[in-house]
CHARMM internal coordinates of N, CA and C (Angstrom, degrees):
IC EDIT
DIST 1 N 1 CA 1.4526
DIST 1 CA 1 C 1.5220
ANGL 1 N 1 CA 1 C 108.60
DIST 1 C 2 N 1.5034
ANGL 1 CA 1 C 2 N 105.50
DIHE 1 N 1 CA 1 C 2 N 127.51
DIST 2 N 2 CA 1.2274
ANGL 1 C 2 N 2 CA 91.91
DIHE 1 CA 1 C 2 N 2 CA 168.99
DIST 2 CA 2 C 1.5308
ANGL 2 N 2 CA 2 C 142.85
DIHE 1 C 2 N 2 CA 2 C -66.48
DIST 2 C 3 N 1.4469
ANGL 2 CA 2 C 3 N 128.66
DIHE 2 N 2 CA 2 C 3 N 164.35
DIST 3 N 3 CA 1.7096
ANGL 2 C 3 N 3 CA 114.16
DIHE 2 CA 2 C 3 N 3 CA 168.66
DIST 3 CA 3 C 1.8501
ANGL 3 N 3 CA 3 C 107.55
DIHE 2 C 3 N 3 CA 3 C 89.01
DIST 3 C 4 N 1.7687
ANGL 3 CA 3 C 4 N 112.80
DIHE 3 N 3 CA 3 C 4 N -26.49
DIST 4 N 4 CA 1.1819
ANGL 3 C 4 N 4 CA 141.51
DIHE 3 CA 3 C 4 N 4 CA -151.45
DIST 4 CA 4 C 1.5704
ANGL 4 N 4 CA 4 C 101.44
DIHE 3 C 4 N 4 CA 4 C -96.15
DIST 4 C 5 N 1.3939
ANGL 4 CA 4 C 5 N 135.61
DIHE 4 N 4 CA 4 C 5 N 109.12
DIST 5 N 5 CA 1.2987
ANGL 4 C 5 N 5 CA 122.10
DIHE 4 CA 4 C 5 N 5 CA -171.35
DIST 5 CA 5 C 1.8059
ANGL 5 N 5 CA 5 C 114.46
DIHE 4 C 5 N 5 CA 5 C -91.42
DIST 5 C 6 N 0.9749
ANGL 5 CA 5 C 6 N 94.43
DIHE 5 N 5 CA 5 C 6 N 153.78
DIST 6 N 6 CA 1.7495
ANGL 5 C 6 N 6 CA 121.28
DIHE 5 CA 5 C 6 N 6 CA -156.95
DIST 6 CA 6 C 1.7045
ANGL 6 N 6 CA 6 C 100.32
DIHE 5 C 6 N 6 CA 6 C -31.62
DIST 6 C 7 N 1.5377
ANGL 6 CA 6 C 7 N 91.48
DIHE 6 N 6 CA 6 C 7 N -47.16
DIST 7 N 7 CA 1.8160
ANGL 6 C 7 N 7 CA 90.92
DIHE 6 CA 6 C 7 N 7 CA -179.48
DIST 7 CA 7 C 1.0520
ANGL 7 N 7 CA 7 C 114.96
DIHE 6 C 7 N 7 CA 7 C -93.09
DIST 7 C 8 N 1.2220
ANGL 7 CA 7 C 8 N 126.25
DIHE 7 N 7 CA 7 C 8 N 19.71
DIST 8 N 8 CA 1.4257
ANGL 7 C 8 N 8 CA 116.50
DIHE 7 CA 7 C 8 N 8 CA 178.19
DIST 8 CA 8 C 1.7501
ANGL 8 N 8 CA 8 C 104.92
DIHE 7 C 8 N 8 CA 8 C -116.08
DIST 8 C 9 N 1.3500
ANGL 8 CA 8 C 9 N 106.29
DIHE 8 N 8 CA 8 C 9 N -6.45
DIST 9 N 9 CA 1.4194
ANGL 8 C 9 N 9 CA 104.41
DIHE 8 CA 8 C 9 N 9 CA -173.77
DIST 9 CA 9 C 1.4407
ANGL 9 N 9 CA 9 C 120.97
DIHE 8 C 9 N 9 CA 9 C -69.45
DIST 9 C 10 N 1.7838
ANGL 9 CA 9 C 10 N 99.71
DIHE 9 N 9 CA 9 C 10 N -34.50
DIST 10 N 10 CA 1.8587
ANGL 9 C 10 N 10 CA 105.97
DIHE 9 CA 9 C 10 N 10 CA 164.87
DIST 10 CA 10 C 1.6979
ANGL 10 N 10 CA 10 C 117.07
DIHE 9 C 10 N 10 CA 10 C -44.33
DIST 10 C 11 N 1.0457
ANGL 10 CA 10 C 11 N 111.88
DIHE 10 N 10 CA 10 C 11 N -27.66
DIST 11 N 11 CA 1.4464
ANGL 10 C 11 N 11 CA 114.10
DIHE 10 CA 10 C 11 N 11 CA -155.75
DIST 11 CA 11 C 1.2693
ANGL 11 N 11 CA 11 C 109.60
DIHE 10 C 11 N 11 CA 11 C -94.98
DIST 11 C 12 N 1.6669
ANGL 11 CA 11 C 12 N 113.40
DIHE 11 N 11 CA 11 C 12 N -15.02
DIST 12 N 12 CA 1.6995
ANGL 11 C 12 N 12 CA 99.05
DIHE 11 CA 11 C 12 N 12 CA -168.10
DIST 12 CA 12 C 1.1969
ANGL 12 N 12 CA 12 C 119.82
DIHE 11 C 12 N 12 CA 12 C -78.58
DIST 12 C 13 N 1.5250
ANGL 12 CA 12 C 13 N 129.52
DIHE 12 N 12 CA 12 C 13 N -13.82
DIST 13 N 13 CA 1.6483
ANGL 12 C 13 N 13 CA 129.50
DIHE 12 CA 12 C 13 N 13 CA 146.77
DIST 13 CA 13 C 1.4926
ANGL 13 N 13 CA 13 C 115.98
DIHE 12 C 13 N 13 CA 13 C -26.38
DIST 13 C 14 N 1.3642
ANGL 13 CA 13 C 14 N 109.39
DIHE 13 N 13 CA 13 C 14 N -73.77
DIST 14 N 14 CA 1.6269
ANGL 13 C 14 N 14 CA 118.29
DIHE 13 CA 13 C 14 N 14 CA -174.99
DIST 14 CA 14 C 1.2269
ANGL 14 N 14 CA 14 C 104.35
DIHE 13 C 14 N 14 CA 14 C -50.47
DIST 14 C 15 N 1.4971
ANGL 14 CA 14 C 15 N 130.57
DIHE 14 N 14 CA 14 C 15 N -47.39
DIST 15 N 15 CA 1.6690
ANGL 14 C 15 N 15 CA 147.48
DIHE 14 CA 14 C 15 N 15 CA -146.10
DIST 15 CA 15 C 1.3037
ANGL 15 N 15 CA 15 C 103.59
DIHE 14 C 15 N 15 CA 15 C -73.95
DIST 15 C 16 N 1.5108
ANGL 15 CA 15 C 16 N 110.18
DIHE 15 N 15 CA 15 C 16 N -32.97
DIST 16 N 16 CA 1.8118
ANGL 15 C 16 N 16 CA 135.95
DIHE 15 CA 15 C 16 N 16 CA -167.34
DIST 16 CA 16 C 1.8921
ANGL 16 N 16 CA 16 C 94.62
DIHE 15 C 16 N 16 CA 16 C -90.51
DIST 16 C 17 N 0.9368
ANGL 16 CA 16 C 17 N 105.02
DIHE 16 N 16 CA 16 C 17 N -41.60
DIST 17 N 17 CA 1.4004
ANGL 16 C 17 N 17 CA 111.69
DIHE 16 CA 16 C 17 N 17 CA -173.11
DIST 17 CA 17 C 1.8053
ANGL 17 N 17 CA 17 C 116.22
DIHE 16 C 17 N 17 CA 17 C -69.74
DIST 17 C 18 N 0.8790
ANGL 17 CA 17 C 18 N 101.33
DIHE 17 N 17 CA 17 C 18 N -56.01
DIST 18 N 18 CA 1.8707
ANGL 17 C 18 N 18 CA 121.63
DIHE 17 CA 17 C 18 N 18 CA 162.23
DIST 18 CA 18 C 1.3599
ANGL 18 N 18 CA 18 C 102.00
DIHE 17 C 18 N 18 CA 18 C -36.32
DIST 18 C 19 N 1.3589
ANGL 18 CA 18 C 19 N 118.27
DIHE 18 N 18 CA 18 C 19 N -84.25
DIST 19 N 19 CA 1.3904
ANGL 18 C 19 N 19 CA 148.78
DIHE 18 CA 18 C 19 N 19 CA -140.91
DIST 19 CA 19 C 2.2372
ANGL 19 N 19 CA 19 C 89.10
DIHE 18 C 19 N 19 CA 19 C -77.26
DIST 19 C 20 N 1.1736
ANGL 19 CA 19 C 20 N 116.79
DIHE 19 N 19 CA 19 C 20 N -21.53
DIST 20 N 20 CA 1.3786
ANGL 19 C 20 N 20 CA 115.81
DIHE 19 CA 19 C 20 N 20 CA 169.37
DIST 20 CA 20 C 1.7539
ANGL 20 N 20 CA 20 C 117.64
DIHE 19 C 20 N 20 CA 20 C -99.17
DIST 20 C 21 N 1.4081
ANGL 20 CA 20 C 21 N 94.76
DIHE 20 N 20 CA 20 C 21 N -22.04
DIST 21 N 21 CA 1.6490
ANGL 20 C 21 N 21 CA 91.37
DIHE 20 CA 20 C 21 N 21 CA 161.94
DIST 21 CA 21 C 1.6997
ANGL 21 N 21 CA 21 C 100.07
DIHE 20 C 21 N 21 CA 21 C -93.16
DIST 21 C 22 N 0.8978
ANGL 21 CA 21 C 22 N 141.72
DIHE 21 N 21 CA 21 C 22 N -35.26
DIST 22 N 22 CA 1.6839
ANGL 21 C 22 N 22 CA 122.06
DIHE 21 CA 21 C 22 N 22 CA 170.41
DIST 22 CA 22 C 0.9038
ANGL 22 N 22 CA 22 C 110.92
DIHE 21 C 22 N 22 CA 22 C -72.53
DIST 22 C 23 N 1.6642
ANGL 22 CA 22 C 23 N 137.23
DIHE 22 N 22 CA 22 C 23 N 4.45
DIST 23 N 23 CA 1.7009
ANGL 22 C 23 N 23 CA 122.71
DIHE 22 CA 22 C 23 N 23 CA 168.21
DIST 23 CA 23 C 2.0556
ANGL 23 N 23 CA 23 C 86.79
DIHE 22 C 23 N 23 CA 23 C -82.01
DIST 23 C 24 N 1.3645
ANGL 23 CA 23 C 24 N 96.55
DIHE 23 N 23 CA 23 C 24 N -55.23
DIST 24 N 24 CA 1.4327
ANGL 23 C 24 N 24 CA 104.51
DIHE 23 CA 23 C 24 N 24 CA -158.20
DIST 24 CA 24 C 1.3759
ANGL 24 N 24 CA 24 C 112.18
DIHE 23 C 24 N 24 CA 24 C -57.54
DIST 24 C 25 N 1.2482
ANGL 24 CA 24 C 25 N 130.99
DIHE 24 N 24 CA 24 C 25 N -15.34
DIST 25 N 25 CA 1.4701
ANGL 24 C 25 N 25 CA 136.31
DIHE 24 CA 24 C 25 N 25 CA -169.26
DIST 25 CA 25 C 1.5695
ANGL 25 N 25 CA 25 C 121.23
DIHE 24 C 25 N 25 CA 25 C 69.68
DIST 25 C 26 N 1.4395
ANGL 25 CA 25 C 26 N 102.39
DIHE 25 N 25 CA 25 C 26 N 34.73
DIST 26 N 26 CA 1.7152
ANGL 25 C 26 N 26 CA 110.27
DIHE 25 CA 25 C 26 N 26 CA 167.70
DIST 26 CA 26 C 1.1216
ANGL 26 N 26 CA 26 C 118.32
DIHE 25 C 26 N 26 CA 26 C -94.70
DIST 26 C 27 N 1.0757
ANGL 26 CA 26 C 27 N 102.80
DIHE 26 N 26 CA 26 C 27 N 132.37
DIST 27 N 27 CA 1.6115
ANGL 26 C 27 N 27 CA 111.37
DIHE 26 CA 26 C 27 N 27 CA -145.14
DIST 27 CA 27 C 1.7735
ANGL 27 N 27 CA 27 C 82.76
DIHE 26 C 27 N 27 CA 27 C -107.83
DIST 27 C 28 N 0.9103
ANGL 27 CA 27 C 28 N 155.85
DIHE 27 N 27 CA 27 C 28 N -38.99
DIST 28 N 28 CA 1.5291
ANGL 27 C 28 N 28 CA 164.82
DIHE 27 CA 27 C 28 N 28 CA -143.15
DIST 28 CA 28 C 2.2485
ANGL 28 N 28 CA 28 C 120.63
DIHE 27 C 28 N 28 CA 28 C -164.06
DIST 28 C 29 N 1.0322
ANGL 28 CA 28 C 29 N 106.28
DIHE 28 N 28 CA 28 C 29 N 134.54
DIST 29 N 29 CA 1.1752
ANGL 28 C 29 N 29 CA 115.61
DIHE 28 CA 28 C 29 N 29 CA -136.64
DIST 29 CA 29 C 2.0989
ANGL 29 N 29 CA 29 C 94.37
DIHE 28 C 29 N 29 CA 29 C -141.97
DIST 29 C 30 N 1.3480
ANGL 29 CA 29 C 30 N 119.94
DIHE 29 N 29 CA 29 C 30 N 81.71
DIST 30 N 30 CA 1.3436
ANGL 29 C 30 N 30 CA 119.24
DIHE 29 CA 29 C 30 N 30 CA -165.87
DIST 30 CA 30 C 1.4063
ANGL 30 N 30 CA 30 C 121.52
DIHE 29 C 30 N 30 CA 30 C -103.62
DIST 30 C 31 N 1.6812
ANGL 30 CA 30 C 31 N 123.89
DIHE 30 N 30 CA 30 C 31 N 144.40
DIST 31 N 31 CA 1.6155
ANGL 30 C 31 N 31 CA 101.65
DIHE 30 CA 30 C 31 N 31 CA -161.02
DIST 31 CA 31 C 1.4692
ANGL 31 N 31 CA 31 C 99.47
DIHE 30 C 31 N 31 CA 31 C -102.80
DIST 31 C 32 N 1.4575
ANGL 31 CA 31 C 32 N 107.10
DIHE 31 N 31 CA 31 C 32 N 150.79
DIST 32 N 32 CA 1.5427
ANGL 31 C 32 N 32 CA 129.24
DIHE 31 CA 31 C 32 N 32 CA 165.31
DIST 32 CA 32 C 1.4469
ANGL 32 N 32 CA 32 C 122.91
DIHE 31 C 32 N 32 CA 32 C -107.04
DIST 32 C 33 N 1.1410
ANGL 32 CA 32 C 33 N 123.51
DIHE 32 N 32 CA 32 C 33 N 111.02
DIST 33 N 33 CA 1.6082
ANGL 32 C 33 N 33 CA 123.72
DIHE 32 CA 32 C 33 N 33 CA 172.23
DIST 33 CA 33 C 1.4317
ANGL 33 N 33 CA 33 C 113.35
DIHE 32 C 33 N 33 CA 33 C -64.31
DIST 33 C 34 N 0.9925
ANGL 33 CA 33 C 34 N 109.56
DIHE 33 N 33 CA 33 C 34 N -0.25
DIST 34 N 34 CA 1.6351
ANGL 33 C 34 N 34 CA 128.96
DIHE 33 CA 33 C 34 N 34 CA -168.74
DIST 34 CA 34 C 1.4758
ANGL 34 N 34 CA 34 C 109.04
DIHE 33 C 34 N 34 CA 34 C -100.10
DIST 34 C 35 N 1.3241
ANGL 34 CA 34 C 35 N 130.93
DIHE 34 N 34 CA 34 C 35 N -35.35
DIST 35 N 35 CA 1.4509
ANGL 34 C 35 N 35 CA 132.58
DIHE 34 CA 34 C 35 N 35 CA -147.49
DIST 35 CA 35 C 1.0392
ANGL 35 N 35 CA 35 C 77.92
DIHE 34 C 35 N 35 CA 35 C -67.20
DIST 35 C 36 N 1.1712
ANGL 35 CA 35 C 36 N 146.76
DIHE 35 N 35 CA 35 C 36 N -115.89
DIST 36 N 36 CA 1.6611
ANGL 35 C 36 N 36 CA 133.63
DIHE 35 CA 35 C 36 N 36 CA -113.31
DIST 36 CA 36 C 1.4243
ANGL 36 N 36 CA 36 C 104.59
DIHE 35 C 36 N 36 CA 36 C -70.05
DIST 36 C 37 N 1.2663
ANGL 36 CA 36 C 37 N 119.86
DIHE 36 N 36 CA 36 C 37 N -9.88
DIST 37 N 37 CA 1.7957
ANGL 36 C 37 N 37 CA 101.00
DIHE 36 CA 36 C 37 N 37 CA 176.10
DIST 37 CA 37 C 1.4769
ANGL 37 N 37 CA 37 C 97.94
DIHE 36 C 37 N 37 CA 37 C -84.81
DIST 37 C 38 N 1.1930
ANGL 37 CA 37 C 38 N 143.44
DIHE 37 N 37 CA 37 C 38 N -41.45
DIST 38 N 38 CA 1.4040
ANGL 37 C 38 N 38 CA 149.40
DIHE 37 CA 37 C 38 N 38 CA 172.24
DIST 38 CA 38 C 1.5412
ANGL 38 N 38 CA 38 C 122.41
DIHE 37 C 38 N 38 CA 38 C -36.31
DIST 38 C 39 N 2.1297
ANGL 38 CA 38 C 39 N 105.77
DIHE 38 N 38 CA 38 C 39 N -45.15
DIST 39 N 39 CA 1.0977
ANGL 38 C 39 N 39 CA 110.36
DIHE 38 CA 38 C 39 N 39 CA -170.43
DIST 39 CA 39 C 1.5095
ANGL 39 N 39 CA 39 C 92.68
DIHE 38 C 39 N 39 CA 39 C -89.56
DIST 39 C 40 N 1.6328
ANGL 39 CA 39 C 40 N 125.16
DIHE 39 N 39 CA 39 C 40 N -21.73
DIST 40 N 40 CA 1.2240
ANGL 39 C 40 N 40 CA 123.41
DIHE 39 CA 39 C 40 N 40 CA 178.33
DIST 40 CA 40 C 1.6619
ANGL 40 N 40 CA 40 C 113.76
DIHE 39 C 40 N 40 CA 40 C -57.84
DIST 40 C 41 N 0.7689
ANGL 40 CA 40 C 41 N 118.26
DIHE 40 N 40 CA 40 C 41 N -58.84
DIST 41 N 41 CA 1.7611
ANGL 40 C 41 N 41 CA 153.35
DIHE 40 CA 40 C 41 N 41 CA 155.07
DIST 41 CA 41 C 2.2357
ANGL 41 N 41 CA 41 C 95.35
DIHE 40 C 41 N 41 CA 41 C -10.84
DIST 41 C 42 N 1.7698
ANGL 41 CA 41 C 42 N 89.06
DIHE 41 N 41 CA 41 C 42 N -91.20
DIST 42 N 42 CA 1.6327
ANGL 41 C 42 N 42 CA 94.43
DIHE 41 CA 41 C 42 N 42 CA 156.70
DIST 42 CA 42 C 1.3376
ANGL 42 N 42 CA 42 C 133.05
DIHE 41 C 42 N 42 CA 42 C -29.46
DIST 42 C 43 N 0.9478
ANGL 42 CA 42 C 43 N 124.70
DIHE 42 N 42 CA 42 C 43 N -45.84
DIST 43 N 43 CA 1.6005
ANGL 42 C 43 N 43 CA 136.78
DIHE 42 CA 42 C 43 N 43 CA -163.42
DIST 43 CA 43 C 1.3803
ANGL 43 N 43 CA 43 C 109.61
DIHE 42 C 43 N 43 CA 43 C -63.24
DIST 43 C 44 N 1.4662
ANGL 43 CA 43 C 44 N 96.50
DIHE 43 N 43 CA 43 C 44 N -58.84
DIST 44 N 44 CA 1.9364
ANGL 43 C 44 N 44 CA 123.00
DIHE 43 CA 43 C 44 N 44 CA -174.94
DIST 44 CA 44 C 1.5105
ANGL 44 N 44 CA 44 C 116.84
DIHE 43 C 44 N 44 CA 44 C -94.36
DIST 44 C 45 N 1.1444
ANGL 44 CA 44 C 45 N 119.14
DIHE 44 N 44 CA 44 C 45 N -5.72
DIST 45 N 45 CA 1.6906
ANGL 44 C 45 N 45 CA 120.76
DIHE 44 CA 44 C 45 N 45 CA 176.20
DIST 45 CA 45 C 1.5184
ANGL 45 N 45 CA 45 C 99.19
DIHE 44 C 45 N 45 CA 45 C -95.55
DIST 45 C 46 N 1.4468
ANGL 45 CA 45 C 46 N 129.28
DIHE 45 N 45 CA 45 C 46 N -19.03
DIST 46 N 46 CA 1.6340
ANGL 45 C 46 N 46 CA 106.82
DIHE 45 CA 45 C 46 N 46 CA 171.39
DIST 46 CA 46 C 1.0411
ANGL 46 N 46 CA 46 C 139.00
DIHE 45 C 46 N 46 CA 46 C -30.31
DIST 46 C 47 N 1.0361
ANGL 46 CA 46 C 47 N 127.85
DIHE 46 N 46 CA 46 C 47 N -179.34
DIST 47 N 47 CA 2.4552
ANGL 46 C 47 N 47 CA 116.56
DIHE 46 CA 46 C 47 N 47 CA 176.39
DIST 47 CA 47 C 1.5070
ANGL 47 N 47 CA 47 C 82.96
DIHE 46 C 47 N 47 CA 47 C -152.10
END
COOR INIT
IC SEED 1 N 1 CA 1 C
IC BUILD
């Protein structure tokens, strides 16, 4: 990104991620080894 310095460029994933759970008011944020086979799962079982 431009304007964006070298070490700060790793971070703007997380930075984007934060800053959309403090718009949204999520207060807590839990991991699944599962999510993408789950949402995979969802996606393709529709009718």
């Amino acid at each position: 990104m431009d304007g964006l310095k070298e070490d700060r460029q790793e971070l703007i994933c997380s930075s984007v991620a934060i800053a959309l759970m403090e718009c949204l008011e999520i207060n807590a944020l839990d991991y699944c080894q599962y999510a993408l086979r789950e949402a995979f799962y969802i996606n393709n079982l529709k009718t």
